[in-house]
Each structure stands twice: as structure tokens, then as C-alpha cells.
C-alpha positions in Angstrom: 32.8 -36.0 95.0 29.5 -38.0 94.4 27.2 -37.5 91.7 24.2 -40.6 92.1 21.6 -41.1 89.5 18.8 -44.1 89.6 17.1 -44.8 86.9 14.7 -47.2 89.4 11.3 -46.5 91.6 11.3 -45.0 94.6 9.5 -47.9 96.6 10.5 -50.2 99.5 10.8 -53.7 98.6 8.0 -54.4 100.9 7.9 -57.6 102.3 9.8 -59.9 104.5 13.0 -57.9 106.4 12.0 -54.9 104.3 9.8 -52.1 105.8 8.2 -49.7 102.9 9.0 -46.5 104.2 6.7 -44.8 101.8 8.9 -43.9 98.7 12.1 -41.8 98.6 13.3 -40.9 102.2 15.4 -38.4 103.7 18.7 -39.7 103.3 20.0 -38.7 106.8 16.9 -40.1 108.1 17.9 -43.4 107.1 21.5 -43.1 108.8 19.4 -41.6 111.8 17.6 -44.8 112.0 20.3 -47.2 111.8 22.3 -45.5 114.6 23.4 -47.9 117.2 22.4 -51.0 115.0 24.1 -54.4 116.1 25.3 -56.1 113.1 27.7 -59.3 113.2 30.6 -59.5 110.6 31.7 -63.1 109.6 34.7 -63.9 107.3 38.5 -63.5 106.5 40.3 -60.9 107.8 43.7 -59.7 106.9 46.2 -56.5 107.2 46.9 -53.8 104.7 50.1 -52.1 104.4 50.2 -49.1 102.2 54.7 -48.8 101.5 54.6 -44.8 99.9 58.0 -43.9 98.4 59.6 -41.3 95.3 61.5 -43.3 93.0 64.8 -41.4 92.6 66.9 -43.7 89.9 67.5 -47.2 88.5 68.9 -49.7 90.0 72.4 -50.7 88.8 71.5 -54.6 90.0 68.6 -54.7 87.4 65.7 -52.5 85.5 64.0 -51.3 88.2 63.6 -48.2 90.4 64.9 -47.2 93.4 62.1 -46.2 95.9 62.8 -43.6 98.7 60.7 -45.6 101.2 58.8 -42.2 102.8 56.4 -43.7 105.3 54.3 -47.2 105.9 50.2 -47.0 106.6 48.7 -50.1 108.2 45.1 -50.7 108.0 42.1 -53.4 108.7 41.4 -55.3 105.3 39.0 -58.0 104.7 35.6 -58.8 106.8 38.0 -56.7 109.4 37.4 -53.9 106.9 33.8 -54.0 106.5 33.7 -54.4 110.4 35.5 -51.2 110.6 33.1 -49.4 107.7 29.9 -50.1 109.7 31.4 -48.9 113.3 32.3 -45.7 111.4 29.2 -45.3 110.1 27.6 -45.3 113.8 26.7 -49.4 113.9 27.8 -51.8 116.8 29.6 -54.2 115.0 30.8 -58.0 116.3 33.8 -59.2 114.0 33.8 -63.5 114.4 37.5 -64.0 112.5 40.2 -66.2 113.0 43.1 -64.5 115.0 46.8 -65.8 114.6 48.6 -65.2 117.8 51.5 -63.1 116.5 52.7 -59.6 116.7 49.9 -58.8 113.4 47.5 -60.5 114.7 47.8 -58.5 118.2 48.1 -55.2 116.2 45.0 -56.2 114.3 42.9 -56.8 117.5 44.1 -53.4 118.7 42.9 -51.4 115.6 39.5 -52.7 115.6 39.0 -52.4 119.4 39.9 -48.5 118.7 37.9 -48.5 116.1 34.8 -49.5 118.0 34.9 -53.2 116.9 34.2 -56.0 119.4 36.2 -58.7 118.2 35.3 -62.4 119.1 38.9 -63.8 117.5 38.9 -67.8 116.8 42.3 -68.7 117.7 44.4 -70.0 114.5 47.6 -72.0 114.0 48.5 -71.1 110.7 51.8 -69.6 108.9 50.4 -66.0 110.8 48.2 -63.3 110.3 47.8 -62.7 106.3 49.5 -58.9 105.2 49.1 -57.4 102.1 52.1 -55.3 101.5 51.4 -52.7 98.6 54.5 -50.5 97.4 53.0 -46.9 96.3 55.0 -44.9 94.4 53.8 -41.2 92.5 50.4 -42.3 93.5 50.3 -45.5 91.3 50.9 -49.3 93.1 53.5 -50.9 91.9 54.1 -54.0 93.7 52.3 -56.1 95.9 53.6 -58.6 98.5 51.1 -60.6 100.4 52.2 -63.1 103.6 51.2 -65.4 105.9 47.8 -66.8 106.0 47.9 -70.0 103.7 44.9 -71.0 104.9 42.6 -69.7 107.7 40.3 -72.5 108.1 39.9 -72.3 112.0 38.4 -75.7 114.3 34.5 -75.4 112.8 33.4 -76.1 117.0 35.4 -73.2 117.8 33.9 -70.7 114.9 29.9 -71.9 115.7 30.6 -71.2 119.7 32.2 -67.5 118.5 29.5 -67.2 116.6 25.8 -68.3 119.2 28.1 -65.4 121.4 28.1 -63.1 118.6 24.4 -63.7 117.9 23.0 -63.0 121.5 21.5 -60.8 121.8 19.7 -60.6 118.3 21.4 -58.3 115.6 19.9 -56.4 113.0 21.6 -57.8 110.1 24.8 -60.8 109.9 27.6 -59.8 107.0 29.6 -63.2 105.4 33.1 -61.6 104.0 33.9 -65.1 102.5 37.4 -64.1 100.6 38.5 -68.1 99.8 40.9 -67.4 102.2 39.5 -70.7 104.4 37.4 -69.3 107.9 34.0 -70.0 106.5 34.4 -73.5 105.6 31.2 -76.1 104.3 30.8 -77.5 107.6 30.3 -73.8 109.4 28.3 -73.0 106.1 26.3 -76.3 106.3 25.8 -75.3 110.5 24.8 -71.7 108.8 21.9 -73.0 107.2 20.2 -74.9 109.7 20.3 -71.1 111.8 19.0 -69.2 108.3 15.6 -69.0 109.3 16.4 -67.5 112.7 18.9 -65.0 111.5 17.9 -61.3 110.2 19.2 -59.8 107.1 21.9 -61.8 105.3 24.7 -59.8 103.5 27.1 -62.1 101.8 30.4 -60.6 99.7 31.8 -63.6 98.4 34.5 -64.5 96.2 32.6 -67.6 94.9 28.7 -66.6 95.5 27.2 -70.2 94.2 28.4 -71.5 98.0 25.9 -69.3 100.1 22.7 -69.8 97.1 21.4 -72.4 99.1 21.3 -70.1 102.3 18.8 -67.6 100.4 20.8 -64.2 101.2 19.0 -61.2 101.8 21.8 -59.5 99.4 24.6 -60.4 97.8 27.5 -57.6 96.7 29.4 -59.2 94.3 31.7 -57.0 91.9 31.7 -57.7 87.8 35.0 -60.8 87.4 32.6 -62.0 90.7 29.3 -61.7 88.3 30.8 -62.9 85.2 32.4 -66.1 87.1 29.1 -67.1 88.0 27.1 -66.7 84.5 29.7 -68.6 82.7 29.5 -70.5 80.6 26.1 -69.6 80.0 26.2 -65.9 79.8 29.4 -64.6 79.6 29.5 -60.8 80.3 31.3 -58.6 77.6 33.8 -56.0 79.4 33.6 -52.4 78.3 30.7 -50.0 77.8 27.7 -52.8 77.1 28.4 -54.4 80.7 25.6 -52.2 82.7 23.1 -53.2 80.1 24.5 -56.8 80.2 24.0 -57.7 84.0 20.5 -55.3 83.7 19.6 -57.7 81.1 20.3 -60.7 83.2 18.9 -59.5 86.8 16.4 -62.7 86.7 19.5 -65.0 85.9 21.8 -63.2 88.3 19.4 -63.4 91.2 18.5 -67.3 90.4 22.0 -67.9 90.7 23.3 -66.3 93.7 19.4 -67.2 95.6 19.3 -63.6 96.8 16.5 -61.1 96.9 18.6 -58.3 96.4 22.0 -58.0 93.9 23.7 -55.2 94.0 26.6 -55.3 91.4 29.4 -53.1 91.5 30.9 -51.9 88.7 34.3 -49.8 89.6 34.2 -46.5 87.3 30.6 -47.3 85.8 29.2 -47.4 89.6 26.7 -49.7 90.5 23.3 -51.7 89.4 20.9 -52.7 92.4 18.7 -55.7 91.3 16.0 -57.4 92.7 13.6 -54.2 93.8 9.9 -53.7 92.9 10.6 -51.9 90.0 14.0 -51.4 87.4 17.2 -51.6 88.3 18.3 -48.6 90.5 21.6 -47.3 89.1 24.2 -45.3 90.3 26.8 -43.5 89.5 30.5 -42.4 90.7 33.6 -41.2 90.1 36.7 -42.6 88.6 39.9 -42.7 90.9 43.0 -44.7 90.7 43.6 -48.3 91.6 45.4 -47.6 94.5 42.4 -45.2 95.5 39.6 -48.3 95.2 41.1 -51.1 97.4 37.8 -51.6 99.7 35.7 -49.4 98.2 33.2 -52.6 98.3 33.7 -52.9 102.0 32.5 -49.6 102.5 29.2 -49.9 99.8 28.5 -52.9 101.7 28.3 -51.5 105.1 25.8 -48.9 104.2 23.5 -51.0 101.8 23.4 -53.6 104.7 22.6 -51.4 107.1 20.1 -49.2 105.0 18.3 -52.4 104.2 18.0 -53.8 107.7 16.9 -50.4 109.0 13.9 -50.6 106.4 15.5 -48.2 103.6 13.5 -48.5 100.7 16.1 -50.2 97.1 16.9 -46.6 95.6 17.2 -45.5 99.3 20.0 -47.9 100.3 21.5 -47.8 96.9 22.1 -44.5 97.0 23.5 -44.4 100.2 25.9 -47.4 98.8 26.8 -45.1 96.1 28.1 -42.7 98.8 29.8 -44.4 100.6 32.2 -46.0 98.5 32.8 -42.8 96.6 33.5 -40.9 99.4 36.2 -43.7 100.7 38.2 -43.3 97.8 39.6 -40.1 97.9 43.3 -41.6 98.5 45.4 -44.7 98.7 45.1 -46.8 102.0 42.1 -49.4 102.7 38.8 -47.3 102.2 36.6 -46.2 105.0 33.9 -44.2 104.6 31.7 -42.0 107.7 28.5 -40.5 108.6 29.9 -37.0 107.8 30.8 -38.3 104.1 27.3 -39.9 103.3 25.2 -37.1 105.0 25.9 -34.1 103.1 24.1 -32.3 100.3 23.7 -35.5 97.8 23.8 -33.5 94.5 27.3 -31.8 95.4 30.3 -32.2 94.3 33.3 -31.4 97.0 35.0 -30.3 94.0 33.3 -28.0 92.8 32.7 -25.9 95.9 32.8 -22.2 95.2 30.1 -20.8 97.7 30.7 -20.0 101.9 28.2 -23.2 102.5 30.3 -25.5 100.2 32.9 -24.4 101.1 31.8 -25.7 105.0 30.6 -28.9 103.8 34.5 -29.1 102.3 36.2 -28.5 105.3 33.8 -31.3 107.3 34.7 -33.8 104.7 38.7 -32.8 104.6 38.5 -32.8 108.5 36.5 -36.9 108.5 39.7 -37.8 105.9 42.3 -36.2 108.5 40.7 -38.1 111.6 41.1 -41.1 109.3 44.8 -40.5 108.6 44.7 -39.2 106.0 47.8 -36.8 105.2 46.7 -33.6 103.5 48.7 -31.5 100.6 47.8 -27.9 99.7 48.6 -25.4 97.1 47.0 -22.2 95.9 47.3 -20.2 92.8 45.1 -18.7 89.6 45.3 -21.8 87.6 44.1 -18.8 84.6 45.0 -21.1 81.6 45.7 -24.3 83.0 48.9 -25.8 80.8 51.1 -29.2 81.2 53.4 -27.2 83.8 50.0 -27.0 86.1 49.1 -30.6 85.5 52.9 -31.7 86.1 52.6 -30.1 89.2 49.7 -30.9 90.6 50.2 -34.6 90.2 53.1 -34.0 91.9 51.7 -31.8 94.5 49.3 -35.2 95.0 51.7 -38.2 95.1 52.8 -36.5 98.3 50.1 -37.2 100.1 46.8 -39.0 100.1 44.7 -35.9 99.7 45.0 -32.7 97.4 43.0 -29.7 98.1 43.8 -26.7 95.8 42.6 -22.9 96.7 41.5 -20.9 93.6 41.9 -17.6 93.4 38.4 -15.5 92.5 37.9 -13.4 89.4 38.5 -10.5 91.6 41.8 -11.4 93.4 43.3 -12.2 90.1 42.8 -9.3 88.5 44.1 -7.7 91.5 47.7 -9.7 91.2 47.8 -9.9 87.6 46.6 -6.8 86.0 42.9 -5.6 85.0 43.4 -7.9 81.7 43.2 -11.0 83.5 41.9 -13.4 84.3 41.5 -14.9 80.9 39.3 -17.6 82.0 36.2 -17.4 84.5 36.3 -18.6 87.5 33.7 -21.1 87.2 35.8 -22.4 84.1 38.9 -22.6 86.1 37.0 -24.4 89.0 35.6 -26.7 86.4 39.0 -27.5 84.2 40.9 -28.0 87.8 38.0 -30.4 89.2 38.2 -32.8 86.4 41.5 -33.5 87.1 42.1 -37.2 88.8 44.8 -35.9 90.5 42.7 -32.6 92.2 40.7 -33.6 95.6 38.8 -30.8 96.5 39.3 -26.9 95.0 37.9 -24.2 96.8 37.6 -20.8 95.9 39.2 -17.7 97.9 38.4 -14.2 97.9 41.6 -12.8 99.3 45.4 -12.4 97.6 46.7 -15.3 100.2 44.6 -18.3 101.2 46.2 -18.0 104.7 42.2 -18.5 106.6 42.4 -21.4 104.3 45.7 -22.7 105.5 44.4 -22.0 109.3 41.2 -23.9 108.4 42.9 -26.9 106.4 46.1 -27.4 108.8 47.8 -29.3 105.5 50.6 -31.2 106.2 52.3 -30.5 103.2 52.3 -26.9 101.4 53.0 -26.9 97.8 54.1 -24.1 95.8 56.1 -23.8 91.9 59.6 -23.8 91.5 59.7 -19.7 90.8 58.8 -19.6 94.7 61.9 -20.2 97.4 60.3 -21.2 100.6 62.1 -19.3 102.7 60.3 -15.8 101.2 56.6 -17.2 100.8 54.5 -15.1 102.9 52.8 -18.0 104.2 55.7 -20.8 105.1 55.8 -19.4 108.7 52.1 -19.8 108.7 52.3 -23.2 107.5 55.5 -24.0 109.7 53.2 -22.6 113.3 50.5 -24.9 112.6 53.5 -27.9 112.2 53.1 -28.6 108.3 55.7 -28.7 106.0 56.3 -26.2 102.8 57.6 -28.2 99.4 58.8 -26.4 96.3 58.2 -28.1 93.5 60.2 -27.5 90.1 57.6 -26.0 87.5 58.6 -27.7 83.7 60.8 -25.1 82.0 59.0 -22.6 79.5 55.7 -23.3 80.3 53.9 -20.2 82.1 50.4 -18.5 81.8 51.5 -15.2 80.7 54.0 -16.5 77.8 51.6 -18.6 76.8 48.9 -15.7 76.3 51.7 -13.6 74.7 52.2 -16.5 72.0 48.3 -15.8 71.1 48.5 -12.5 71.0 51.7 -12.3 69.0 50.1 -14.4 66.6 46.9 -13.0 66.6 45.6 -11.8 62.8 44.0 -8.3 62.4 40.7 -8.7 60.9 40.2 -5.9 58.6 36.4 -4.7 57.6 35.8 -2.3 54.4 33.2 0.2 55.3 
């Protein structure tokens, strides 16, 4: 799902913590090199809870829906996060965090140390362990409850000791997740800077990035409210479509403020700018995806640019790699986390718009990485010929059942073979095309054969989709779906809305054109 342009050089930054690898490397060269790296991971840390539900009706006790509660996700958020990001992406991180001792804080510990986090937790006495609650409901959030956590400024003595530990033996890079949430107060900040010159490559994502100027970061990550909060009132960025040439415009300014030597400035659906390189700004692109798709997204970008830059990754390099990360992470709600197996593959494709055997492969390797992350995967099937509201009904619905929707497409060849030598009306590389632009639409892949049941073995969805002119019992593969222990759904199709009718209704209408001889 990543499509990355640059419109920058192709050199390293050559000097100082950067190493010019001679121009535009092999992308999985770079993740090669940084393999094993030891990076420590400073800041606020805090759960995610991910609350997925149907509403079925309104509430007689006021205007609201009634949400089905279906099933609750928990997951690392904050600098815990970002910890998690760079251990999945093959580092060694060290998270230094303050730790409330309660039954979140203990679960929190847990997930990290399976993740391949080693923790050094600064014990807290605070109101607990800060939880984001998030209600999800057909796919959009809508209601968010956060607890605990009022403030998570730890004893300074204890946070510097956590930290020399941390720091021994020397790490490639350190990564400040400073969220205003209170562990990295001015005295640790003030201790910080006395160490600078000692430390590697300084990352800093922070809420309020005129704090860490004075500790000349290697790169800051800060996202556009961040940017615009710290050009005003000077230069105030305009939202909208002039924004990317706005904070090109100001790279000088935007560097002098934050004291970095590198900017990268995120930009949700308009992707990213990179400032600070030996040429232009390197730009890069993405793809848009929901809100509830994009909660940290920057976590992720900022585990790969910091660890592409302290492995000696040249600006468009590191970028890039950014660029995948975070748009691989977001392909459904929960806290993102990108992998190796995500940033790795075939940088020009897009998983949905696989049609041959070998992207079909690199499909499968992505859909498996989401499913080892927990992610729960829907599937349907069908000819999609002239794709109508019933389809797009139905495929949203087919999605807010899950947090990943992979559709098989049925070739020229098998369609004509279930629907008549007339058919299908559109290609299949339209059909591919019309179905991928869809928001709601993961990944489509195409199939050869009348039933997508090597598909089915291959995927192992959790949930099988089919239309409501379908009874579960009687579709050839529910017992497939059923051995492999997934589910089968039927969903209700809107009424009078079907392929064929509508090609009768152009047909019937159709005007003879008449030519004199």
C-alpha cells in the first residue's frame, strides 16, 4: 500500500553521525545494516485499548447508540510504542519510562518484554498507569476515554540512574518521546544536556519541540498542529493543500527553531517533508486511511528514520524507509506497528493492486506480518463486474468486522466462465483498479479459478464474507472456512441493486443508431 516519491538528492548528509553511503542505497541493505542496533527509548508511556462494537439501536435514556461491545485490543502507546516499533523492526531497544505499580502497569511490562523490549521501569506513585480507551464502532472512533496518569513526573535521581544503565554499553542512537505527560521533566532535560556531547544520534518527538532546541537534536519528528505551534506567531501555517509548500518554504526557520539537523515533518494524508539534507526537501508520499487507522503511525516513521539515520542511511534513504513504515502500520485500527517484512518488499508496489503469482506472494507475507500482529482478517470473493452502491455497502461492512479486508477477484476468464461469454463488462485490471481505490478494501488479489478456496487455505481469514443471496449453510466453501476455524457471515446485499439488472437497465435503454448508406 505505499507509493513514495522524493523530490530531494540522493546524497548522505555527510558529516557528523551521518556516514555518506554513496547516493541511493539498497533499501534492504539499510535494514540489513541496522539489525541488532541498541537504541534507548526515553519518554511517556501509556496503554491503548481499542473497544470494537455494531451499534444495533438508540438508546431510550438519551440520543445515542447502543454498541454491541464485540471484543477489546490492548496495546503499547506512547515512547512504549516507538519502543515496540524499533524491536519489530530487528533493533535492541531499552524503554527508561515511569511504571505505576498496578494491574496496567504489570500488563504493560509484560507486553514489551514479549515484544523484545528491555524495560528499565522508574517506579511512580501517581493516580496509575495512563489508558486510552477508544470505542470503535463500523470502523470509525467514536469515543475516547483516557485514565489515570495525571502526571508522570517520576523522582529526577531515580530517572538519570535508569537512564547511565540504559546507556552502558553505548547505543547507536537515544529516542526522547516527550508527550507533556510529565517523565521528562527540566531537571532530567537540564541533566540531558550536560551528557549531549557523549550521546549518539538524538531523535526527539515532542509535543512542545522548543524544550529539547537547546540540546541540538540529531532529528526532530514533529507532525503539522506540532510545526505550526512552534512558528507562531511568526509564521503561521495555512491548513489545506498550500501546507507542503508552506513548511518547504520555511525549512531554515523550522530547523532554527527546533536546533535540529534533520526535520522530518509529517503530514497525515499529504505524507511527509524531510528537511535539513544536502540538497531539497525529500518528499514522500502515502496513502489516506481513517483516523482510527493512524493512531501511531508517527511511532512507527520514527523508528525507522532513527534507525536508518544512525546506521548511516543517506536523507532520501531514511526518508523513504519512514514513508514505509508508517504506511504499512496503518492498515487497521489498533496502535500501529510496523515490521521488516512490511518495509522490505518491492518499494514501487502497491499490495493492492496485486494481480501477478509474485504479488500475489508478497501479499500473503504482508497479510501473514498483520496476523502475527493481531490483526483479525475478513475475506470475501466475487466478480465485482460493475461495481455499484450494493458492493460498496457491503464491503464496508465486510471491513468493520475486522481490522483487515482482503477481497479475491475473479479473472477475466473465470467470469466469463460463471456468468456467460458476454461478461465480464469490465477488465480485470479496471475491476482491480475501481476495488483498490476503495478506503475500505485492504488488499485484492486476483484468482484464476471459479472458488478462491487455495486462497482461503493460504489466507486462514477469520471471518468469511459473502451477500445476502448466499445462505451459509449451502456455500461451497463454509466447511472450508469452518476446518481452518474461521467464521462465515452473510451479509444483507441493499435491495434492487445487482450487476446484471443494472446492465439490463443500459441495454433496455440503449438507442439504435441508424446509418443511411
Amino acid at each position: 500500500m505505499v507509493r513514495l516519491g522524493d523530490h530531494g538528492g540522493d546524497q548522505a548528509y555527510g558529516e557528523g553521525d551521518f556516514a555518506d553511503v554513496g547516493g541511493h542505497a539498497d533499501l534492504a541493505d539499510v535494514v540489513a545494516r541496522w539489525r541488532g542496533s541498541r537504541v534507548v527509548v526515553l519518554g511517556d508511556s501509556f496503554v491503548d485499548e481499542w473497544w470494537y462494537g455494531d451499534p444495533e439501536r438508540l438508546s431510550r435514556e438519551a440520543p445515542v447508540p447502543v454498541i454491541a461491545l464485540d471484543r477489546v485490543q490492548r496495546a503499547p502507546g506512547g515512547a512504549a510504542n516507538t519502543a515496540v516499533n524499533l524491536a519489530a523492526l530487528g533493533a535492541r531497544p531499552v524503554l527508561v519510562t515511569p511504571v505505576s505499580d498496578d494491574p496496567d502497569g504489570a500488563w504493560l511490562r509484560r507486553c514489551l518484554t514479549d515484544a523484545g523490549v528491555a524495560v528499565r521501569g522508574v517506579p511512580l506513585q501517581a493516580d496509575g498507569t495512563p489508558v486510552k480507551r477508544r470505542m470503535v464502532a463500523n470502523g470509525q472512533i467514536v469515543l475516547r476515554v483516557d485514565s489515570g496518569g495525571g502526571d508522570l513526573t517520576p523522582d529526577t535521581t531515580d530517572l538519570i540512574a535508569a537512564t547511565e544503565t540504559a546507556l552502558r554499553p553505548d547505543p547507536v542512537a537515544v529516542v526522547a518521546c516527550d508527550y507533556s505527560l510529565g517523565a521528562l521533566d527540566d531537571a532530567f532535560l537540564a541533566w540531558l544536556r550536560q551528557r549531549r556531547a557523549s550521546l549518539p544520534v538524538l531523535a526527539v518527538d515532542a509535543h512542545h519541540l522548543q524544550r529539547w532546541r537547546d540540546l541540538r537534536p540529531t532529528l526532530v519528528k514533529p507532525n503539522f498542529a506540532e510545526m505550526a505551534e512552534l512558528l507562531a506567531p511568526d509564521h503561521r501555517l495555512p491548513d489545506g493543500p498550500v501546507r507542503v509548500s508552506t513548511v518547504e518554504s520555511q525549512a531554515e526557520l523550522i530547523l532554527d527553531r527546533t536546533g535540529a539537523r534533520i526535520a522530518a515533518v509529517t503530514l497525515d494524508i499529504d505524507g511527509a517533508l524531510v528537511l535539513g539534507g544536502p540538497a531539497s526537501a525529500v518528499r514522500t508520499a502515502t496513502v489516506g486511511a481513517p483516523a482510527s487507522h493512524a493512531v501511531g503511525a508517527g511511532d512507527a516513521y520514527l523508528a525507522a528514520l532513527t534507525l536508518a539515520v544512525a546506521n548511516g542511511a543517506s536523507i532520501r534513504d531514511a526518508a523513504n524507509l519512514a514513508q514505509r513504515a508508517a504506511t504499512a502500520s496503518i492498515q487497521g485500527p489498533r496502535t500501529c506497528v510496523t515490521s521488516v517484512e512490511d518495509i522490505v518488499a518491492d518499494p514501487g508496489a502497491d499490495p493492492a493492486m496485486s494481480s501477478t503469482d509474485n504479488d500475489v506472494a508478497s501479499v500473503l507475507a504482508r497479510v501473514r506480518a498483520a496476523r502475527a500482529r493481531g490483526a483479525r482478517l475478513v475475506f470475501t470473493n466475487g466478480c465485482f463486474d460493475v461495481l455499484h452502491h450494493g458492493h460498496v455497502g457491503f464491503l464496508r461492512q465486510a471491513r468493520a468486522l475486522g481490522d483487515l479486508l482482503v477481497v479475491g477477484l475473479n479473472s477475466d476468464a473465470s467470469v466469463a466462465r460463471l456468468k456467460g461469454p458476454d461478461r465480464p463488462v469490465n477488465s480485470v485490471e479496471d475491476r482491480l483498479a475501481v476495488l483498490s481505490a476503495l478506503s475500505c478494501v485492504d488488499h485484492v488479489i486476483v484468482f484464476e479459478e471459479n472458488s478462491p478456496e487455495w486462497l482461503i487455505t493460504e489466507l486462514r481469514p477469520d471471518i468469511y464474507v459473502k451477500g445476502g443471496d448466499y445462505h451459509g449453510d449451502l456455500l461451497p466453501e463454509a466447511d472450508l472456512v469452518r476446518s481452518l476455524g474461521g467464521e462465515v457471515r452473510i451479509l444483507d446485499y441493499l435491495p434492487d441493486r445487482s450487476t446484471s439488472s443494472i446492465i439490463d437497465r443500459i441495454r433496455s435503454r440503449a438507442v439504435p443508431t441508424h446509418h443511411d448508406s
